[in-house]
One Martini backbone bead per residue (centre of mass of N, CA, C, O) as a GRO file, in nm:
protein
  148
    1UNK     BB    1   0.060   0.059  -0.026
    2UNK     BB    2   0.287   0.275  -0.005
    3UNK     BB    3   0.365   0.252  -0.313
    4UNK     BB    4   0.071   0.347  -0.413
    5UNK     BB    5   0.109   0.653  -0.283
    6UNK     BB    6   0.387   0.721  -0.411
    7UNK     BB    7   0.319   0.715  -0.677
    8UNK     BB    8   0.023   0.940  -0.696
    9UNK     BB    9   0.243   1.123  -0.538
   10UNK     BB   10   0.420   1.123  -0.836
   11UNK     BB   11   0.166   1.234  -1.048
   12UNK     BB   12   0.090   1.455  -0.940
   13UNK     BB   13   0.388   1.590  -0.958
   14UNK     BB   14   0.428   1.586  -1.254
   15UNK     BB   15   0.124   1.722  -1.346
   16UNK     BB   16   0.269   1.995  -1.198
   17UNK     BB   17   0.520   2.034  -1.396
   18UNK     BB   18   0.328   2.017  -1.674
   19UNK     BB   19   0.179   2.290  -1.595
   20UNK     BB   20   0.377   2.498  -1.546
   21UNK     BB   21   0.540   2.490  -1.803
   22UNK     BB   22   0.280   2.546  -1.961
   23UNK     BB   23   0.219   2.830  -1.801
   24UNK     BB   24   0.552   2.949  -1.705
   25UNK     BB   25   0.718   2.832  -1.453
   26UNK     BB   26   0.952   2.888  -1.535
   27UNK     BB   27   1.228   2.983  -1.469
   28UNK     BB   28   1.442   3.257  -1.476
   29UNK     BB   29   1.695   3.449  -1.516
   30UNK     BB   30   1.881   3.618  -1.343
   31UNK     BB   31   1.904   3.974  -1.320
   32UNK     BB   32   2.249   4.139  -1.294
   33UNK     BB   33   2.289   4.289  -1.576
   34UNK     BB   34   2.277   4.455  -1.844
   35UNK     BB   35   2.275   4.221  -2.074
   36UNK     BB   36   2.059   4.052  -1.923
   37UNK     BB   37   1.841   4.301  -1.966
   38UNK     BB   38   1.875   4.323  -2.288
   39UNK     BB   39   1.811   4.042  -2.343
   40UNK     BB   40   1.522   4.004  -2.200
   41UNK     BB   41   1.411   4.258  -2.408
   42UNK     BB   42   1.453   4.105  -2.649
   43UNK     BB   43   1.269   3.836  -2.573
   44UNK     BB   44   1.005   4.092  -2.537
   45UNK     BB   45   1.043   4.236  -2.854
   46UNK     BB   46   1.341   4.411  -2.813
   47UNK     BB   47   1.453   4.552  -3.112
   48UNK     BB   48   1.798   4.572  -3.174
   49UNK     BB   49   2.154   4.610  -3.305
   50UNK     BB   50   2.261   4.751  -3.064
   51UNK     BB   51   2.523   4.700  -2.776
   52UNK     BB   52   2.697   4.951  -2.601
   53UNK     BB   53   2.944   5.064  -2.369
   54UNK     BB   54   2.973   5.227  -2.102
   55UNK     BB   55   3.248   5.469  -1.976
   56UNK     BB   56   3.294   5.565  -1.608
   57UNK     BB   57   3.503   5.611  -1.527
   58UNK     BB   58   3.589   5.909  -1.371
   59UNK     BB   59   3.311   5.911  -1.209
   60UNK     BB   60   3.237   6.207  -1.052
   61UNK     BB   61   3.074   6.122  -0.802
   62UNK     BB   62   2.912   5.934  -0.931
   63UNK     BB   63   2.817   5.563  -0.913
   64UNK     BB   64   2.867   5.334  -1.183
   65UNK     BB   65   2.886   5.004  -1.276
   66UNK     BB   66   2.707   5.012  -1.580
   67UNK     BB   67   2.669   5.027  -1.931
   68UNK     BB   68   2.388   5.016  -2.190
   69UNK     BB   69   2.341   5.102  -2.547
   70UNK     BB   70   2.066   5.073  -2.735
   71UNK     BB   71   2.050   5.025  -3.058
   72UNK     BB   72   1.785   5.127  -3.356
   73UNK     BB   73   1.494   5.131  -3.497
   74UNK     BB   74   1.365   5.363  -3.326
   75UNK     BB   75   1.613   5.341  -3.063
   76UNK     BB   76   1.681   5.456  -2.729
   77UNK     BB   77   1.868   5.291  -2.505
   78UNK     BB   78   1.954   5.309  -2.136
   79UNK     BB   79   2.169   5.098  -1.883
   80UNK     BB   80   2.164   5.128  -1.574
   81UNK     BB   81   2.424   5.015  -1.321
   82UNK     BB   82   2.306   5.075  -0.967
   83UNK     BB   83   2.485   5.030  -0.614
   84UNK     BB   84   2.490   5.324  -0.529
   85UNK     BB   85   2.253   5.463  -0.280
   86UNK     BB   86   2.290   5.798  -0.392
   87UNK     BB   87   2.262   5.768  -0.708
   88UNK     BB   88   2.027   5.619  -0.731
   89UNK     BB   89   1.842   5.816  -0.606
   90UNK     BB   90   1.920   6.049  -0.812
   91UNK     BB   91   1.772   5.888  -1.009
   92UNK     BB   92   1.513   5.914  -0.916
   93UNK     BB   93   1.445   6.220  -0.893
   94UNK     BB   94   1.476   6.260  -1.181
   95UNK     BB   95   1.224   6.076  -1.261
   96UNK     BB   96   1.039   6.282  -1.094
   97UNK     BB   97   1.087   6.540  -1.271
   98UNK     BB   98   1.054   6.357  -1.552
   99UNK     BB   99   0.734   6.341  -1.508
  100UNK     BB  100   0.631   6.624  -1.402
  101UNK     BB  101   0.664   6.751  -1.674
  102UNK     BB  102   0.535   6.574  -1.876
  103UNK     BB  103   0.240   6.628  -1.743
  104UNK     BB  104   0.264   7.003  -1.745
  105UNK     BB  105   0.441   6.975  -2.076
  106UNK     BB  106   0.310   6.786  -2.351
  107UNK     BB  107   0.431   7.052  -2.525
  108UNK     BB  108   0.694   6.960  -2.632
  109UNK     BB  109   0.899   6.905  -2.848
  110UNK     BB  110   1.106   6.769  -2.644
  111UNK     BB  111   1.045   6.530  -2.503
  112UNK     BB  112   1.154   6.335  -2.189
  113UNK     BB  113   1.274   6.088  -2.074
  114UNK     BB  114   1.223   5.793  -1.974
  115UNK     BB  115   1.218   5.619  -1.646
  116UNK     BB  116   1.301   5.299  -1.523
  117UNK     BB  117   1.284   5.155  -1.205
  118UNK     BB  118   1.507   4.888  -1.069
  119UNK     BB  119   1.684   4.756  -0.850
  120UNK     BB  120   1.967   4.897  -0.983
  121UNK     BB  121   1.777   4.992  -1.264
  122UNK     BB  122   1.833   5.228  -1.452
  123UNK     BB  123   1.612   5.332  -1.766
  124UNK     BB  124   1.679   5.520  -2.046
  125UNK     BB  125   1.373   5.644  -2.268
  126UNK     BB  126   1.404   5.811  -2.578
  127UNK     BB  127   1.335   5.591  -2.797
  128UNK     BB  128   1.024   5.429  -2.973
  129UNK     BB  129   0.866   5.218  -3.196
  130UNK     BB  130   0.622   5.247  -2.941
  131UNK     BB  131   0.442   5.350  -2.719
  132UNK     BB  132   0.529   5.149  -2.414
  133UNK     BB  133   0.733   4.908  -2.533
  134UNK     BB  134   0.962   4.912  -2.290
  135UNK     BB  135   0.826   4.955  -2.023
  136UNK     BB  136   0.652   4.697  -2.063
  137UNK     BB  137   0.882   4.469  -2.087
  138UNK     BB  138   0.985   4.556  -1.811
  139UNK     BB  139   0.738   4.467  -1.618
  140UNK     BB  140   0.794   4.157  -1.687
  141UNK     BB  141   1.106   4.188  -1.567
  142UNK     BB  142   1.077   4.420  -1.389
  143UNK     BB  143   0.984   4.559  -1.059
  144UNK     BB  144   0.889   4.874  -0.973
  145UNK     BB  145   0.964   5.143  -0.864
  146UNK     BB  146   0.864   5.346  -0.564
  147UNK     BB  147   0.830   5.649  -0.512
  148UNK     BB  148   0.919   5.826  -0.201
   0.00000   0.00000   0.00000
């Protein structure tokens, strides 16, 4: 009898692994650096043609930890890590005041760019080929900070 029951207790858990599998619970890769969050955007379906990095050498006060410029057709996105929690506050604040902006002046000839945060990673959306379409695929893959 016990070998009927873990058994069954077998099947079960068998068919909860793939109706996981089949409805997207398999983990994805821990997103460390901008190259993984460059990745992740891609598999978004957001469509870049180069990944350039920044070079932050002797860049102080601020300090960026690396920073991934993507273009490509109507697109310019820079990834910045930062785990310097000063800078990153800075970022913070940078996002709440083009939003403010964004909101006050919705006719300005060149809008503020789009900035999306989430510790470590700030990243500003320059421009993209649909209104919301980096924004969106950010909330898919990484948690929004909400401002302070």
């Amino acid at each position: 009898m016990p070998f009927a029951v873990c058994r069954k207790s077998l099947h079960y858990l068998l068919a909860f692994a793939l109706a996981c599998t089949a409805a997207g619970c398999a983990s994805t890769p821990p997103i460390e650096t901008a190259a993984d969050l460059a990745q992740a955007l891609k598999d978004a379906g957001v469509a870049y043609d180069t990944a350039e990095p920044f070079d932050f050498s002797g860049l102080s006060p601020a300090r960026i930890d690396e920073g991934l410029g993507l273009t490509g057709k109507d697109l310019e996105v820079a990834i910045l890590r930062i785990t310097d929690e000063r800078t990153y506050k800075q970022a913070a604040n940078a996002a709440f005041l083009l939003a403010v902006v964004k909101d006050r002046a919705p006719n300005l000839p060149a809008p503020p760019p789009d900035l999306y945060l989430s510790k470590p990673f700030a990243v500003v959306i320059r421009l993209e080929p649909q209104a919301g379409q980096v924004r969106a695929a950010l909330k898919k893959i990484l948690k929004e900070d909400k401002p302070e």
